[in-house]
Wavefront OBJ file of the C-alpha trace (Angstrom):
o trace
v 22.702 35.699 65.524
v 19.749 34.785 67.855
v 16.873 34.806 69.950
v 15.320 33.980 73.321
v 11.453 34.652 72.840
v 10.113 34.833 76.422
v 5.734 35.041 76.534
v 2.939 34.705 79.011
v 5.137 35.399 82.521
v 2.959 34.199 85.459
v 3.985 37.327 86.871
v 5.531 40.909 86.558
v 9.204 40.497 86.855
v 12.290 40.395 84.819
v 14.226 38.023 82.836
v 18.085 38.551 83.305
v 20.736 37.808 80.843
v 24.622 37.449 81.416
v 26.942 36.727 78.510
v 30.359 37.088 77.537
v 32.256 36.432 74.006
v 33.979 32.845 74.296
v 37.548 32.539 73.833
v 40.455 29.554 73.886
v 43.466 29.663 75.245
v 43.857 32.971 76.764
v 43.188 34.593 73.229
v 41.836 38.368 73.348
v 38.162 38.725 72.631
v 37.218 39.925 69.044
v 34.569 41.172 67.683
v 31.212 42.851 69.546
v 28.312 41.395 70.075
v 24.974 43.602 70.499
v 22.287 42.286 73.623
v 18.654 43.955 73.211
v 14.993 43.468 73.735
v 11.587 43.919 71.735
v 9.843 44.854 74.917
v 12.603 47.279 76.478
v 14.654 49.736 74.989
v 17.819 49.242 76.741
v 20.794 47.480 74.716
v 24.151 46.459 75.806
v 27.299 45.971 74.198
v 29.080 42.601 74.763
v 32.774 42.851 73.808
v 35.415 40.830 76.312
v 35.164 37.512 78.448
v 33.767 39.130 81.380
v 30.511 38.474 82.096
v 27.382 41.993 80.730
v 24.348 41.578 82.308
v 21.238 42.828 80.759
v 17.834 43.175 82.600
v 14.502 42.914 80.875
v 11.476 44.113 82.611
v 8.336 41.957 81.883
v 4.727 42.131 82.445
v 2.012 39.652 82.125
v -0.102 40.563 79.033
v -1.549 39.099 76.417
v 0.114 39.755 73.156
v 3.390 39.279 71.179
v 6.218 37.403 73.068
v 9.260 39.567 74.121
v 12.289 38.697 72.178
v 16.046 39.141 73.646
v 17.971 39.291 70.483
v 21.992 38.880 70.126
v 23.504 40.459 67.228
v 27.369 39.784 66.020
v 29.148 42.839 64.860
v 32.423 41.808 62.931
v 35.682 42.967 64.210
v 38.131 44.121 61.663
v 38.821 41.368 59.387
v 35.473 40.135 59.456
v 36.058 37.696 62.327
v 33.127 37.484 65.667
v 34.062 34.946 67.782
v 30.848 33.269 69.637
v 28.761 34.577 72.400
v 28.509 32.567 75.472
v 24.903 32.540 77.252
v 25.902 32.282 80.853
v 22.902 33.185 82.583
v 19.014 32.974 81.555
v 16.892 33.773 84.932
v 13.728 34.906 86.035
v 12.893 37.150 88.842
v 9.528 37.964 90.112
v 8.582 41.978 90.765
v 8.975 41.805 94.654
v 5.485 42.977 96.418
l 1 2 3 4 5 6 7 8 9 10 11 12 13 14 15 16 17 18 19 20 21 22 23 24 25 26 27 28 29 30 31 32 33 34 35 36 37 38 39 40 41 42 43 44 45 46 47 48 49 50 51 52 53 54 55 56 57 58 59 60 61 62 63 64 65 66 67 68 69 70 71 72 73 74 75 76 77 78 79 80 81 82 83 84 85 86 87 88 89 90 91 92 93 94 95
C-alpha cells in the first residue's frame, strides 16, 4: 500500500500516473492492484504488466493535498506481487 500526496499546483492541470504489476522471468501477473484519488472519483484497476494510466485533474486551491492512493488486492492464495510506478507527470490545463 501507498501514497503520492500532490498540494499547492502552480497551476490547473493534471498529474498522470502509469503503473503496471512487476513480474520476473516471464511469470503471469497476480494479484490486482487498485489506483484512485482523494480529489477525483475515477479509480482504475491495475492487474497485468502492461502499463494503466490514470489521470487526475488538479486545481490550485488552498486546502488538503490530493492523495493518489495504490491499494493491493490479494489474488487467491493471498499472494500480490508489487506495483511498479512507471510514470509520475504533470501537465498544465492548456489555455
Amino acid at each position: 500500500e501507498g501514497r503520492i500526496s500532490v498540494g499547492a499546483p502552480p497551476s490547473s492541470g493534471t498529474v498522470r500516473v502509469a503503473s503496471s504489476i512487476l513480474t520476473s522471468g516471464g511469470a503471469p501477473a497476480v494479484g490486482r492492484w487498485t489506483v484512485s484519488a482523494s480529489c477525483s472519483p475515477q479509480e482504475v484497476s491495475v492487474t497485468g504488466t502492461e502499463l494503466t494510466w490514470i489521470a487526475v485533474p488538479l486545481a490550485p486551491a488552498e486546502g488538503p493535498a490530493c492523495e493518489i492512493r495504490f491499494l493491493p488486492a490479494a489474488a487467491a492464495g493471498g499472494m500480490s506481487q508489487p506495483l511498479c510506478l512507471e510514470v509520475l507527470a504533470w501537465r498544465p490545463a492548456t489555455p
